[in-house]
N, C-alpha and C positions, 0 to 999 in steps of 0.2 A: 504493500500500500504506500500512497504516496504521503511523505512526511505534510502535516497540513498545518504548515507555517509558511510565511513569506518566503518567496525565492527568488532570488538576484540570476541575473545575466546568464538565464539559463540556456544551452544550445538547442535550437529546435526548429522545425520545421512547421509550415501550417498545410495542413492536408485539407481542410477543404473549410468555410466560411459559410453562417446565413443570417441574412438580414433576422433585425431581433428590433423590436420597437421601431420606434420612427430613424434613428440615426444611430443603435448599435450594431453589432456582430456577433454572433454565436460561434465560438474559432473549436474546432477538431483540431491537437495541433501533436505531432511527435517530436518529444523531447529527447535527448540522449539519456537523460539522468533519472527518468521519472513516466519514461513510454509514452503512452496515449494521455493526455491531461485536455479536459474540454474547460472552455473558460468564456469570460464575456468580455469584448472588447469596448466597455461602453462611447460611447460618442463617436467611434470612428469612423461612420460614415460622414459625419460633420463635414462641412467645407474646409473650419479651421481645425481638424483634429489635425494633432503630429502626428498622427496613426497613418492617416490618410499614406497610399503612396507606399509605405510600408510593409501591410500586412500582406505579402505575396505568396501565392504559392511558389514550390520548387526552388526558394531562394534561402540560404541560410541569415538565419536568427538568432537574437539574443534577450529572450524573454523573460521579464521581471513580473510575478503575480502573486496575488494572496489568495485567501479565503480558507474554509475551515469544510466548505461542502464539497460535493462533488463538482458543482459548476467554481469554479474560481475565478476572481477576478481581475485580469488584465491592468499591471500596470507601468508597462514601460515595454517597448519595442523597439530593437535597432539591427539597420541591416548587417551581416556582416561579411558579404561582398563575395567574391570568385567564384560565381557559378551564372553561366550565359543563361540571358532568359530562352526559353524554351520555343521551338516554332513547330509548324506541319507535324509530321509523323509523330516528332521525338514530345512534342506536347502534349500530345496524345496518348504515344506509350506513360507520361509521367501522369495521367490521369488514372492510367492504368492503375499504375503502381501504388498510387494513393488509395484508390479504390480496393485492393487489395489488403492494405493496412487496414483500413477503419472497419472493414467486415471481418478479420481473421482477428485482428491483436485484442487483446482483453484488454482496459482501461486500467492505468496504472501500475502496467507490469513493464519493468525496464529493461531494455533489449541492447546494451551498450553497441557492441559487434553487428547486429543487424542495421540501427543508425545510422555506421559506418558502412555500410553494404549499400542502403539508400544512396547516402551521398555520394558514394562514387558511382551506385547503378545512373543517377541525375548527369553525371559529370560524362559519362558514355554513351547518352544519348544522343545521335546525331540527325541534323533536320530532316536528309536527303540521302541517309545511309544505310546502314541494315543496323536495326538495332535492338536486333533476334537476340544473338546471343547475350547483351546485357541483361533481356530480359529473363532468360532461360537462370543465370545465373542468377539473379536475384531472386527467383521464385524456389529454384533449392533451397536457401539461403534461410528464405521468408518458413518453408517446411519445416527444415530442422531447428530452427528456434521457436517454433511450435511442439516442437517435440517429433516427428513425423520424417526424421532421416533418411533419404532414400537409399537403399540401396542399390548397389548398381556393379558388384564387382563379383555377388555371390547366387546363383541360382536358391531362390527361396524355398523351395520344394528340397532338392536335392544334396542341397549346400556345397555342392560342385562349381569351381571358378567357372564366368561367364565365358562363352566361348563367340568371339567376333565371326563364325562363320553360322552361326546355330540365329533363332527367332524364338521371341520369348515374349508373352503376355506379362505385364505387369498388376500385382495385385494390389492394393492398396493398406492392406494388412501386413505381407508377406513379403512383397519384391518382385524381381523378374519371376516366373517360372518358364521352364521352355515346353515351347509347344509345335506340333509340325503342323493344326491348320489354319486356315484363315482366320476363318471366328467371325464374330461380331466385333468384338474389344480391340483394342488397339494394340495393333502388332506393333514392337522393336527389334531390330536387329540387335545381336550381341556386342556386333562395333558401334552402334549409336551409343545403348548403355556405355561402353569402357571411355568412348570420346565424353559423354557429358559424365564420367565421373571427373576426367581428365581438366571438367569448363573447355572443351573444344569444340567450337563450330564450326569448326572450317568446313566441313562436309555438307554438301547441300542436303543429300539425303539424313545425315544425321540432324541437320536445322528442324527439319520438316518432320524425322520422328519423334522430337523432343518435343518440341511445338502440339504436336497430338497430345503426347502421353503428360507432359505438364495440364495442358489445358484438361484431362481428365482428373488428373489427380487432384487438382485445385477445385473443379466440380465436385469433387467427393466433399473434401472438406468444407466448401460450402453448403452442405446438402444440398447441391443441383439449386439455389436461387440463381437465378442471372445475372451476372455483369451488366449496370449502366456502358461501362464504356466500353467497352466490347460490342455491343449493340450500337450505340454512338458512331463506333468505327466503322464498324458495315455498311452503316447507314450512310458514313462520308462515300468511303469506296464504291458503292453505288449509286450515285448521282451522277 
């Protein structure tokens, strides 16, 4: 739990904002020190708030607030710089990302190392690039700090090393197991598993099987709700 005393110059990120009365903010915001902490930004929509201008997402923070409830109160915000703001694709994937957080992570539980994972997943995203594999790795990243490890180097069933010529159904309890047929469920090869133990995407086919079996395994854990931006995205690439 998070200690519920004033807090100085805290590092954090704001994952997402909503309007609150006439001229506040409702801030969802991740902390380094203190995980998910929701708070009130009051007056910042103001014309003359100092807030104004500030409260961004995808930008690093340094957040000062109080309060003794669950909601806290916002009181001091500054930028603190070296991260490009976001455009096209890569804004998108950062909505992604966001989005990700505020439906997996519990409120109040501190994730030091994952923090660190965001920020540089942010820092990798690029406008006009592929920017698969930042996502691929941070979504492992985001599992295992959930508790939810993948594995990827040992046959679950047989507990026989993964074998890069063999195809293997992934279970969401278990791990790979191999299997010889099609299926329903999403096939991998044993070289995509060994590459994304590796974080290597180099391989179109292994992009593409990761990309499946991620976007399932993260379905599970959500129990099957749907992604806003996932849907958002589709919805661009189809226009």
């Amino acid at each position: 739990m998070v200690e519920r005393t004033r807090q100085e110059s805290r590092e954090a990120f704001i994952l997402h904002g909503y309007p609150y009365r006439e001229t506040s903010l409702l801030l969802e915001t991740f902390t380094r020190t203190f995980g998910r902490v929701s708070m009130v930004a009051r007056g910042a929509r103001s014309p003359r708030s100092p807030l104004r201008g500030v409260l961004l997402a995808f930008q690093p923070l340094a957040l000062s607030w109080f309060g003794k409830g669950e909601l806290r109160t916002l009181a001091r915000a500054e930028w603190v710089g070296g991260q490009p703001l976001l455009h096209g694709e890569a804004l998108m994937c950062g909505f992604y990302l966001n989005e990700l957080l505020l439906r997996l992570l519990p409120r109040e539980d501190p994730h030091d190392a994952l923090f660190t994972r965001y920020w540089e997943t942010l820092r990798r995203l690029v406008p006009h690039g592929n920017s698969a594999p930042a996502l691929r790795s941070f979504e492992r990243a985001l599992l295992k700090e959930l508790g939810y490890a993948m594995a990827l180097e040992r046959d679950g069933a047989s507990g026989r090393a993964i074998d890069p010529a063999k195809t293997y159904r992934y279970d969401p309890e278990r791990g790979p197991i191999e299997v010889e047929d099609a299926g329903p469920e999403p096939r991998v090869s044993g070289r995509a598993l060994l590459d994304m133990g590796r974080d290597d995407y180099a391989d179109p086919q292994t992009q593409q099987q990761a990309k499946a079996l991620m976007r399932t395994l993260i379905n599970h854990r959500l129990d099957y709700q749907p992604l806003k931006s996932r849907q958002i995205f589709r919805d661009l690439l189809a226009l």
